[in-house]
C-alpha positions as CSV (number, residue, x, y, z in Angstrom):
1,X,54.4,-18.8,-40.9
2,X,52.7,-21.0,-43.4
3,X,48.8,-20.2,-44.7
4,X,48.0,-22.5,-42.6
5,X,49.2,-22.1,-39.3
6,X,48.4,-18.4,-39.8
7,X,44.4,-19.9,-40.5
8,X,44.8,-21.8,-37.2
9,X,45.8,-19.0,-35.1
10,X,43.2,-16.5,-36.3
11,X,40.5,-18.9,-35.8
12,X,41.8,-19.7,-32.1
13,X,42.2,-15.8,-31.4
14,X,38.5,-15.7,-32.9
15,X,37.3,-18.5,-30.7
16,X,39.1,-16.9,-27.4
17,X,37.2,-13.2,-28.7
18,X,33.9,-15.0,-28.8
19,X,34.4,-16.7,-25.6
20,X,35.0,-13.5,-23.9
21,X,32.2,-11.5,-25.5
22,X,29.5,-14.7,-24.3
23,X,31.0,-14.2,-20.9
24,X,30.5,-11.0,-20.9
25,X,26.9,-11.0,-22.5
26,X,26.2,-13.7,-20.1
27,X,27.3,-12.0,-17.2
28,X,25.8,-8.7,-18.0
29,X,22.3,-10.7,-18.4
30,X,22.7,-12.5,-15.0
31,X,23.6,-9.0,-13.5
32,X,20.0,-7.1,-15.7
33,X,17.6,-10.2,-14.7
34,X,19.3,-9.8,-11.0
35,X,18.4,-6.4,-11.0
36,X,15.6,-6.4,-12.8
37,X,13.8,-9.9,-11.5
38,X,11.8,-7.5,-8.8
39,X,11.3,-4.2,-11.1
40,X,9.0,-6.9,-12.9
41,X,7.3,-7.6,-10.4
42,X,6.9,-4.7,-8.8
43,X,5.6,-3.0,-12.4
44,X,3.2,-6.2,-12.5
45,X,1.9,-5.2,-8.9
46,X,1.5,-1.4,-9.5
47,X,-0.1,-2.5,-12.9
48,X,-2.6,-4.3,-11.2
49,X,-2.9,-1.9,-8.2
50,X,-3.7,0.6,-10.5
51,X,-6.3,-1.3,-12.1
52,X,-7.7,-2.4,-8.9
53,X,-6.5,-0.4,-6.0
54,X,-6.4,3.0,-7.3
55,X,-3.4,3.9,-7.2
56,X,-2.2,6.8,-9.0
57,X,0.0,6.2,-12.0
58,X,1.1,9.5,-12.3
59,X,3.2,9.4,-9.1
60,X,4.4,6.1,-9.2
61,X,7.9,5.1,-8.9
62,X,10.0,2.3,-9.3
63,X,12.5,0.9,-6.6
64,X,15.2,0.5,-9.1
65,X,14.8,4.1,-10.9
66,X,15.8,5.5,-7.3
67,X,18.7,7.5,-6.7
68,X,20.9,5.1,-9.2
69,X,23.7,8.1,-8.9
70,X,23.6,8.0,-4.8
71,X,27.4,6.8,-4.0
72,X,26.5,3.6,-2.4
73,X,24.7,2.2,-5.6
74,X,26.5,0.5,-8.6
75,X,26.1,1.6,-12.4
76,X,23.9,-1.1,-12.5
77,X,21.7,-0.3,-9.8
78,X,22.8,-2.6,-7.5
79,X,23.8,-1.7,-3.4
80,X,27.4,-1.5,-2.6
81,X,27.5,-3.1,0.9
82,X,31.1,-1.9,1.8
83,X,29.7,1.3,1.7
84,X,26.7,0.8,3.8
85,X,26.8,2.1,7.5
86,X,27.9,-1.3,9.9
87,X,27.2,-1.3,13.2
88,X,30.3,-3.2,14.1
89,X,32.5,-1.5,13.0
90,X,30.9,2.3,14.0
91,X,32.5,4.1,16.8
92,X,31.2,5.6,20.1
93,X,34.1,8.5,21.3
94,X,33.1,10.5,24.6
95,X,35.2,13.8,23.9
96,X,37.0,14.9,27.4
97,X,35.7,12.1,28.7
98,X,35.8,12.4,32.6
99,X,35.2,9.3,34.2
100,X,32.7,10.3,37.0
101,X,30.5,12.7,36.4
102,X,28.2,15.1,38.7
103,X,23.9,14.4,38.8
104,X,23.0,17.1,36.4
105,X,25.7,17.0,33.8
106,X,25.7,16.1,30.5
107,X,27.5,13.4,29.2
108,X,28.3,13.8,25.6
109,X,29.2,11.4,23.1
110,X,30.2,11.1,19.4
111,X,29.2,8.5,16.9
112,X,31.5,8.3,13.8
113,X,29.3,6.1,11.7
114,X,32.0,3.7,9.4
115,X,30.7,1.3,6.7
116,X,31.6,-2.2,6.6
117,X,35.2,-1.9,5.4
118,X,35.8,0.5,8.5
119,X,35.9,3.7,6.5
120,X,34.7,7.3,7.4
121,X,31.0,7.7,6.0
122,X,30.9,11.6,4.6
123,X,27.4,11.6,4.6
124,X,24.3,11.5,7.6
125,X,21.4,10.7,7.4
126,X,21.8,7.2,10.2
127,X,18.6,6.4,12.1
128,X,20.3,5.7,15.6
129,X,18.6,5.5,18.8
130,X,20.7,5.8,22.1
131,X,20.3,5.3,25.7
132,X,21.6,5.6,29.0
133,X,21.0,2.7,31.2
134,X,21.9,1.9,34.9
135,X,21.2,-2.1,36.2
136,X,23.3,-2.1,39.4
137,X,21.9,0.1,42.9
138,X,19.1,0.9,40.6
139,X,16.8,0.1,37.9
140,X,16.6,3.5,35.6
141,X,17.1,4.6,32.2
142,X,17.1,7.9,30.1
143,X,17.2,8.8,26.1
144,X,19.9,10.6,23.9
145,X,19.3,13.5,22.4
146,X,21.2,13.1,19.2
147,X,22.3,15.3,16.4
148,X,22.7,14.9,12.8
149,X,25.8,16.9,11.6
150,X,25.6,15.4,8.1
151,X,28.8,14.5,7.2
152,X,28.7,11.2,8.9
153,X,28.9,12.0,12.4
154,X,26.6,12.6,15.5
155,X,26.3,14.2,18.8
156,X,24.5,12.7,21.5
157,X,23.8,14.4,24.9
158,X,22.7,12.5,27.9
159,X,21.0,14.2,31.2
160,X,22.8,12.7,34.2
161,X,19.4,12.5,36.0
162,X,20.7,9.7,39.4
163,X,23.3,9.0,41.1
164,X,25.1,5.4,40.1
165,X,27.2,3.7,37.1
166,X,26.1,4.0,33.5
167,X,26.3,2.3,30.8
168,X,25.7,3.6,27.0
169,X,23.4,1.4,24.5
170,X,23.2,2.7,21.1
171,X,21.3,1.5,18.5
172,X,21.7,1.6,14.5
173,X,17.9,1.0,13.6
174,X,18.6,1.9,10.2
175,X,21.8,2.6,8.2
176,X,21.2,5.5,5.8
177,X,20.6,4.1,3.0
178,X,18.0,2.1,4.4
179,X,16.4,5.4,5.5
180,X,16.5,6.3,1.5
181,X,14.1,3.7,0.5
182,X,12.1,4.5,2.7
183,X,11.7,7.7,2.4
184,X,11.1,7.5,-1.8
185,X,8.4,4.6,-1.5
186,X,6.8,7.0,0.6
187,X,7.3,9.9,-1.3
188,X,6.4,8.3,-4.7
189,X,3.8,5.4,-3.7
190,X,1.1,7.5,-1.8
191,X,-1.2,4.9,-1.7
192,X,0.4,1.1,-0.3
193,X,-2.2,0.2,1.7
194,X,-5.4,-1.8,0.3
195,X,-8.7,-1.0,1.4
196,X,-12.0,-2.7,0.7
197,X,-15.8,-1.1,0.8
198,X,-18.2,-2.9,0.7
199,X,-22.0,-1.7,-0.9
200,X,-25.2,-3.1,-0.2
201,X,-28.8,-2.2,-0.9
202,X,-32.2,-4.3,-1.2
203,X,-32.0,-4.4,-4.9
204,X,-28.5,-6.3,-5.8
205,X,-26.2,-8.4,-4.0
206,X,-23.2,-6.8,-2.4
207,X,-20.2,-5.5,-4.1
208,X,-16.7,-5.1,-2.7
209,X,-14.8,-2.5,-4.5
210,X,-11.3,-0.9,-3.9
211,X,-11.0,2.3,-1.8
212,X,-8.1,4.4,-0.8
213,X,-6.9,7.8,0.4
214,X,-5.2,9.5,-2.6
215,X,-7.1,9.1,-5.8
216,X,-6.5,7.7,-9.2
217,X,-6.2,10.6,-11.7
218,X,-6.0,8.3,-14.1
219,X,-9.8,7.1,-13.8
220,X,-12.6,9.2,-14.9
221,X,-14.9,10.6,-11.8
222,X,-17.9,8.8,-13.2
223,X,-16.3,5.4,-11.8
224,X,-15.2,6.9,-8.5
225,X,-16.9,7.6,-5.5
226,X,-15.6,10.4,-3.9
227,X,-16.3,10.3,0.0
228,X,-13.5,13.0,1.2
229,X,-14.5,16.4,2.9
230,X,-12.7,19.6,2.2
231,X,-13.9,20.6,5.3
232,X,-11.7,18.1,7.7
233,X,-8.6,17.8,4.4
234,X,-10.1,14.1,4.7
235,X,-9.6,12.3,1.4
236,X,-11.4,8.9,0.9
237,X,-11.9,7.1,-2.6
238,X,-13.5,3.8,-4.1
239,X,-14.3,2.6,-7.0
240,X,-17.8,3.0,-8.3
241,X,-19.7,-0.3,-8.1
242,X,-21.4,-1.4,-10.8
243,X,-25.5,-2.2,-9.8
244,X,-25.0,0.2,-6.4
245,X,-25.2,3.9,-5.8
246,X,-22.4,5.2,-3.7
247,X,-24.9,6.1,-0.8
248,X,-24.7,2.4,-0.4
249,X,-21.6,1.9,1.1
250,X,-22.1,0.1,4.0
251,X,-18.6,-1.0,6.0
252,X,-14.7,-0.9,4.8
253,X,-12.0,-3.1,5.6
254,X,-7.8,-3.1,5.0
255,X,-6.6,-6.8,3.8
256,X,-3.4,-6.9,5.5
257,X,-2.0,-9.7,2.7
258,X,-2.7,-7.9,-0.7
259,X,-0.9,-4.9,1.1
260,X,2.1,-6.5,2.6
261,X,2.7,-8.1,-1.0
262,X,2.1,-4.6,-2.5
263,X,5.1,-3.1,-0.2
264,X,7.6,-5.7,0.1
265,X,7.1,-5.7,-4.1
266,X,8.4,-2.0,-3.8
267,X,11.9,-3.5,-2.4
268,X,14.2,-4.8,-4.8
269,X,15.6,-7.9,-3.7
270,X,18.7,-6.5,-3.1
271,X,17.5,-3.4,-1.2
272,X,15.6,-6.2,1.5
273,X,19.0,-7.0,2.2
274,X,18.7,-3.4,4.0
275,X,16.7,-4.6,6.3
276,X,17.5,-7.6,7.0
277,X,18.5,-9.2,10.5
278,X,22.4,-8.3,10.4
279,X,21.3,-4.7,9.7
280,X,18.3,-4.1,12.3
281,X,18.9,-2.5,15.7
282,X,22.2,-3.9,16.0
283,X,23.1,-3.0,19.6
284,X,26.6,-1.5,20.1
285,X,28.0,-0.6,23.5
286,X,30.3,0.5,25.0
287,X,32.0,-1.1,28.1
288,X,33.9,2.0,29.7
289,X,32.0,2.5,33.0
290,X,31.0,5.7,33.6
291,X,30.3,6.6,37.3
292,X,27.6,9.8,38.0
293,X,27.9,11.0,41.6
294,X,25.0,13.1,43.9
295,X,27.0,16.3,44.5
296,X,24.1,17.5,46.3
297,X,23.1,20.6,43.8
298,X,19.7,21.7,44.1
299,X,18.0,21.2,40.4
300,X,16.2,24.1,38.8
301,X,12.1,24.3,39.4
302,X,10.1,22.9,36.6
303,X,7.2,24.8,35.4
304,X,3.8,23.7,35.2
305,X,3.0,20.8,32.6
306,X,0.5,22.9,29.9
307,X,1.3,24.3,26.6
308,X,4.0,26.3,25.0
309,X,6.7,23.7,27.5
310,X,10.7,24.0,25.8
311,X,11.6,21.2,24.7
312,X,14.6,20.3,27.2
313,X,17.9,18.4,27.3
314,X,15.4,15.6,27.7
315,X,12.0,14.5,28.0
316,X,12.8,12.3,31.4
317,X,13.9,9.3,32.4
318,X,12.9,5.8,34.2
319,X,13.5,5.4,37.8
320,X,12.9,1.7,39.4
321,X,9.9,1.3,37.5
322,X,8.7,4.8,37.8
323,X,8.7,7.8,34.9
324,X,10.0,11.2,36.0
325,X,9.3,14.4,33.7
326,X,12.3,17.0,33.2
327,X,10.2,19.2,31.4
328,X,7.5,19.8,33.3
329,X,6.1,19.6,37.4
330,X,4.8,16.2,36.4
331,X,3.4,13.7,39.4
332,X,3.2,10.1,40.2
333,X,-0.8,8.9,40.6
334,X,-0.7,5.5,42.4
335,X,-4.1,5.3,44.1
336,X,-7.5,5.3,42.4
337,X,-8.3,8.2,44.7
338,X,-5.9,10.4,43.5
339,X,-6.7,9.8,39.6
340,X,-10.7,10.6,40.6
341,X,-9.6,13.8,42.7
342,X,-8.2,15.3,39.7
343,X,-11.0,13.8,37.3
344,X,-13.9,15.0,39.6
345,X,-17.1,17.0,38.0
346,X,-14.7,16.3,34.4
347,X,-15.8,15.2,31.0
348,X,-13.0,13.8,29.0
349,X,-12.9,13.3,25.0
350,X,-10.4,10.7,23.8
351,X,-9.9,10.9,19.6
352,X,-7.4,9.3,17.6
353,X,-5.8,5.6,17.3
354,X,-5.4,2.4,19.1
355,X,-3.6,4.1,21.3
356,X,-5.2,6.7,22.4
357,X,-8.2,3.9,22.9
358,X,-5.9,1.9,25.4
359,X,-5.2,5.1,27.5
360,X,-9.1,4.9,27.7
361,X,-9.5,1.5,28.9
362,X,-6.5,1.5,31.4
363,X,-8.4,4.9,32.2
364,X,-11.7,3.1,32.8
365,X,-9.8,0.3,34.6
366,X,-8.2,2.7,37.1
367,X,-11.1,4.9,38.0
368,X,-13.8,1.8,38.0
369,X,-15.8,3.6,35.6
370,X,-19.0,1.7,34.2
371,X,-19.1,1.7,30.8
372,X,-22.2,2.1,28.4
373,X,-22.9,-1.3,26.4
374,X,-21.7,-1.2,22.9
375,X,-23.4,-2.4,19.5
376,X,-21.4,-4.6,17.4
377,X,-20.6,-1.8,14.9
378,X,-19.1,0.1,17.5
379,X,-16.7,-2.6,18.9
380,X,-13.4,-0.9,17.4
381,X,-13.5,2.3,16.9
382,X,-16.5,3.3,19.4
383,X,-18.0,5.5,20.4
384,X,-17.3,4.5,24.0
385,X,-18.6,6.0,27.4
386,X,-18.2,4.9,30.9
387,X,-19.3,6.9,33.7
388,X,-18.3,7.3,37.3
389,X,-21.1,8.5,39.2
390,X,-19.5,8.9,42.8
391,X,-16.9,11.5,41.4
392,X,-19.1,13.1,38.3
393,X,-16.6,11.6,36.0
394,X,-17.2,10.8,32.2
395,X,-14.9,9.2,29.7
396,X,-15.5,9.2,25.8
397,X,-13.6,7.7,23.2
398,X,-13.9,7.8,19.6
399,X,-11.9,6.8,16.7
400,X,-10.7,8.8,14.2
401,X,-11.3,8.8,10.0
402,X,-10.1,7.1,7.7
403,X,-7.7,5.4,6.9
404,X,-8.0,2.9,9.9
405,X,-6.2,0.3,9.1
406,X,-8.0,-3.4,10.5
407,X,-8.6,-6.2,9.3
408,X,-12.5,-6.4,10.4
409,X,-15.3,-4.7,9.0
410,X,-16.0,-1.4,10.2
411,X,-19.5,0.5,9.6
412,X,-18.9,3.0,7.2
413,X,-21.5,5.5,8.9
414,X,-19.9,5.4,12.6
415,X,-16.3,6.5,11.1
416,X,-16.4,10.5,12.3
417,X,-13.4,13.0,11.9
418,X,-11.9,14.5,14.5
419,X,-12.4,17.7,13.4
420,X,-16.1,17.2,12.8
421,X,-16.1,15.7,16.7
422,X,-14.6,19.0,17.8
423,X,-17.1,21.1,16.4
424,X,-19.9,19.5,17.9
425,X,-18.5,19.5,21.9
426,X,-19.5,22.5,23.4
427,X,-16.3,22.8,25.8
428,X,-15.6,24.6,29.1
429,X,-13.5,24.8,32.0
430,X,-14.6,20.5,32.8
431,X,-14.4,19.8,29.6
432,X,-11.0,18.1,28.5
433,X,-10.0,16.9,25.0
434,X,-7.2,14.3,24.5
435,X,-6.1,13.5,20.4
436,X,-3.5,11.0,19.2
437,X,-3.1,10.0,15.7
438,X,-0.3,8.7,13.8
439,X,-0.2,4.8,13.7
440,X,-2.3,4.7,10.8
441,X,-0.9,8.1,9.3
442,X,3.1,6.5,8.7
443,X,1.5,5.0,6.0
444,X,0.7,8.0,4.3
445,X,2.1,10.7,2.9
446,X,3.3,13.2,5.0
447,X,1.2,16.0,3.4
448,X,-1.9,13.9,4.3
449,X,-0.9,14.0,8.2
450,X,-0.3,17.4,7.7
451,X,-3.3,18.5,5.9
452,X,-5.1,16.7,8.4
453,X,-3.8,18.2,11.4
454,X,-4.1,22.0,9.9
455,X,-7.9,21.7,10.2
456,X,-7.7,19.9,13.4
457,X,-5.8,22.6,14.6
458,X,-8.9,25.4,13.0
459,X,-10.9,23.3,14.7
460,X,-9.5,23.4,18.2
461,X,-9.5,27.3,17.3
462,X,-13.4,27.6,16.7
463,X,-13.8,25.1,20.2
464,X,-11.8,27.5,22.2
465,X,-13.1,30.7,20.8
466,X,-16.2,29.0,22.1
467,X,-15.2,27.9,25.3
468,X,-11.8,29.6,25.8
469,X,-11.3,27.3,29.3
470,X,-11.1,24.1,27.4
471,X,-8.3,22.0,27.9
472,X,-6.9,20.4,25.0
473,X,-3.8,18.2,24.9
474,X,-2.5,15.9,21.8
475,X,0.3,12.9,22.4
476,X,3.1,12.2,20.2
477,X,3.8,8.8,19.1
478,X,5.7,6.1,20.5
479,X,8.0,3.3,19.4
480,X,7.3,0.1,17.7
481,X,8.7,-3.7,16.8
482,X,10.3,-3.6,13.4
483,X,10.6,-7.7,13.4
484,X,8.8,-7.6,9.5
485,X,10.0,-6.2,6.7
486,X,6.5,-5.0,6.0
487,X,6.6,-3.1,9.3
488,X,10.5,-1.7,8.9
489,X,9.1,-0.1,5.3
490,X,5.9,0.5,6.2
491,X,5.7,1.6,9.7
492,X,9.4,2.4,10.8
493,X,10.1,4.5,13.9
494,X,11.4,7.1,11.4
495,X,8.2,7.8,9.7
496,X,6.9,7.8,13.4
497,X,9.4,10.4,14.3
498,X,8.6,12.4,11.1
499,X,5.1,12.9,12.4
500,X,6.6,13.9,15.9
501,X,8.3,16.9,13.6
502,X,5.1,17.8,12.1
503,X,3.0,17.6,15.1
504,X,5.5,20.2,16.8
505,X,5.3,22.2,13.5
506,X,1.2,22.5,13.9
507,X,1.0,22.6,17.7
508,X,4.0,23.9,19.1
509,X,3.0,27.7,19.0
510,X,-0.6,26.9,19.2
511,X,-2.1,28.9,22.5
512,X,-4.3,26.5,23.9
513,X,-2.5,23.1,22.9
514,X,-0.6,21.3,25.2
515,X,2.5,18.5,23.5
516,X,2.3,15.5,25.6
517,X,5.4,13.9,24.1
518,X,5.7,10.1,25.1
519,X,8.3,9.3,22.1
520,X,11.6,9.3,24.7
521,X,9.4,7.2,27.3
522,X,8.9,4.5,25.3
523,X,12.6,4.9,23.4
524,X,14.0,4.2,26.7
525,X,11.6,1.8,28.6
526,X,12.8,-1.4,29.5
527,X,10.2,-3.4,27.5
528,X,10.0,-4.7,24.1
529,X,9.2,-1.9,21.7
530,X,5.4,-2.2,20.9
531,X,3.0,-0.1,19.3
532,X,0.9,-0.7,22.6
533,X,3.3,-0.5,25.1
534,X,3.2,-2.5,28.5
535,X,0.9,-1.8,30.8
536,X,3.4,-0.1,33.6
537,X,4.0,2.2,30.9
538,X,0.5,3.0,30.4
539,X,0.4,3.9,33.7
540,X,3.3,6.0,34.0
541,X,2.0,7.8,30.1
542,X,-1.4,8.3,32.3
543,X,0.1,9.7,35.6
544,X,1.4,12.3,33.0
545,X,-1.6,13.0,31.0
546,X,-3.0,13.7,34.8
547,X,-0.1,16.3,35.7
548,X,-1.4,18.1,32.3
549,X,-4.9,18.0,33.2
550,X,-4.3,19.1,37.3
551,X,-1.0,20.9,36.8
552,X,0.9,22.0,40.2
């Protein structure tokens, strides 16, 4: 080979090498800026929410730096859909299946979650819901009980509660790895919501300033105000304004934009993909009738709906429109007589959410109850009274602390703690206290709720030492939409579910606390998930807040 042709052929091979290495460096960029596109934003977010938000920097966490060695994430960071749980290609097996089953069996089913490529997952950790549903002689429905065995499969046990053919709906709500966001935003970000105070004297114009549950270590106390109290474990920070005292503070509000762009910055773009409509609450059924006979077997005696109740096979289920209870003597009350006979010569105290306030209006609705006008500063979280004269009957509500997320200004001086509240009733065998908080608790962390609930439940204590006859009974939560990605990170029916967990934890062994768990009855209704459910079920939730309070 001549000097020359040898030149010519290094310099092609040199070309071809420098080729390849720019398609590589190119690539590799494309792949960081891919990755990396929403971890700028997301640090230019947290930046500025630390700034003016409060949120602590020395818990913060990126989505990216999450579980980068978890088995369905690249080296890069990046989501490996083949290995994410599909709906479409999981499979529902009834072991032994029978065909027609006996009223009072259980039917049991397995779900062998597969990810998109059909293969075995080896790991749990799937947020499935599952029903039991019947559409042909009769209208009626019931929940799953299912079980995570953590290696990819899961049991679920149906009661065979009537008589007719069955079908199965499951759900996947979220795959697992959906379920691992999640959980880190909420174990890293404590504070994703914003919150605004606003301060006010003669002297200077207003001044809105940032406030929020966890504080900013990061600032020095001198430009916080610190409105928590250790005697309720009720946190509640803002920054210090700058021509106002902090005994100024006149009403707070949450701006619903700034947060939603704060959490859907926490989710990498590919990580949204998670949640997106091809993932969420894909329904997956299956078509094998299954026929449940009467047999004619007498069913066990309930006991009586109160505290310390074992939590059964399942909660209940739907029957042409009406809820029956299978873990307690619970009954149906249709006429407006029979809801004042149990709520004559009674006071009841309603704390908590939005929820707990629409069992008091249906409640005031039902009974006719005239209710006390109300100032303009009470018009969301009360305090309410109605009265019903005839029967002796009072109804108060009363929202609970902070954080209350709504997008309207609430007076700073009318927010009251539950536990405070509880202190102040003076209780007997009349009296009747009814709590319910957790919509605005998914948000937080869980040690918040929890913290929360410990000196709620001293409180309850100190009420009954006083008045050991006092009735007290606190709901669990109930489903939601997750149509938003906001909502699904935010809000999910798995947070709501965690709470369920801790509210056992708390009150379960508790002597004088009765569980009224509504989570199942709302799982299973045939209505669109809402986090104010329809009205019939209302009714049917009330009926069994009335078996608690007049047990048989």
């Amino acid at each position: 080979m001549t000097m020359v042709a040898l030149w010519k052929a290094m310099r092609k091979r040199h070309l071809i090498l420098v080729l390849v290495s720019a398609t590589a460096l190119a690539t590799a960029i494309y792949i960081y800026l891919n990755v990396n596109i929403s971890k700028m934003v997301a640090w230019s977010l947290l930046i500025r929410a630390d700034r003016y938000f409060l949120v602590s920097t020395n818990q913060q966490q990126l989505p990216e730096l999450r579980h980068l060695t978890a088995p369905w994430r690249r080296w890069n960071g990046l989501i490996d859909y083949d290995l994410v749980t599909s709906a479409s290609q999981t499979k529902l097996i009834f072991p032994n299946f029978k065909g027609i089953y006996a009223k009072g069996d259980i039917l049991r089913m397995k779900i062998v979650a597969l990810d998109r490529r059909g293969r075995r997952k080896r790991y749990g950790g799937d947020f499935f819901r599952a029903k039991l549903v019947s559409k042909d002689s009769v209208n009626a429905s019931t929940a799953g009980k299912i079980t995570d065995h953590g290696d990819g499969t899961y049991t679920v046990l149906f009661a065979l509660a009537w008589a007719g053919v069955v079908q199965v709906h499951t759900q996947l709500v979220h795959p697992s790895e959906a379920i691992e966001v999640i959980k880190q935003i909420r174990d890293t970000v404590p504070n994703r919501r914003v919150f605004f105070c606003h301060f006010h004297d003669q002297s200077h114009p207003g001044e809105w300033t940032p406030c929020t549950g966890q504080r900013n270590t990061s600032l020095p106390r001198k430009m916080i105000c610190d409105f928590s109290k250790k005697s309720v474990n009720a946190t509640w920070y803002c920054e210090r304004p700058k021509h106002h005292s902090c005994d100024t503070i006149h009403v707070c509000k949450f701006d619903y934009n700034r947060t939603k762009r704060l959490v859907e910055s926490l989710v990498t773009r590919d990580e949204k993909k998670l949640f997106s409509r091809l993932l969420l609450k894909r329904d997956m059924r299956r078509s094998t009738p299954i026929r449940v006979v009467d047999r004619g077997i007498q069913q066990e005696v309930l006991p009586r709906c109160g505290p310390h109740l074992a939590q059964a096979e399942s909660e209940g289920y739907w029957y042409n429109g009406l809820w029956y209870s299978t873990s307690c003597r619970a009954r149906h009350f249709h006429r407006t007589a029979d809801v004042l006979q149990c709520l004559r010569n009674k006071t009841i105290f309603m704390q908590g959410d939005s929820t707990m306030r629409q069992w008091y209006f249906r409640l005031v609705d039902r009974i006719a109850a005239q209710s006390e006008e109300i100032t303009e500063s009470q018009e969301f979280v009360g305090p309410f009274a109605s009265t019903d004269n005839a029967s002796n009957v009072r109804l108060h509500f009363r929202f609970h602390g902070e954080p209350i997320q709504k997008k309207v200004n609430i007076s700073f001086e009318n927010i009251h703690f539950v536990a405070d509240e509880l202190d102040k009733l003076t209780g007997g065998p009349d009296v009747v206290v009814i709590l319910g908080l957790w919509a605005h608790f998914v948000a937080e962390p869980l040690v918040a709720f929890r913290s929360r609930l410990y000196a709620i439940s001293h409180a309850i204590k100190r009420l009954v030492h006083r008045a050991p006859s006092t009735k007290v009974i606190i709901r669990t939560s109930n489903t939601r939409r997750h149509d938003k990605l906001f909502i699904s990170v935010q809000a999910s029916d798995w947070l709501a579910q965690e709470l369920n967990v801790v509210i056992r934890d708390i009150f379960g062994e508790h002597d004088s606390v009765a569980i009224l768990d509504v989570w199942e009855m709302t799982l299973c209704q045939e209505y669109p998930d809402d986090a104010h459910p329809n009205v019939h079920v209302v009714d049917s939730e009330l009926s069994l807040l009335l078996s608690y309070i007049c047990p048989v």
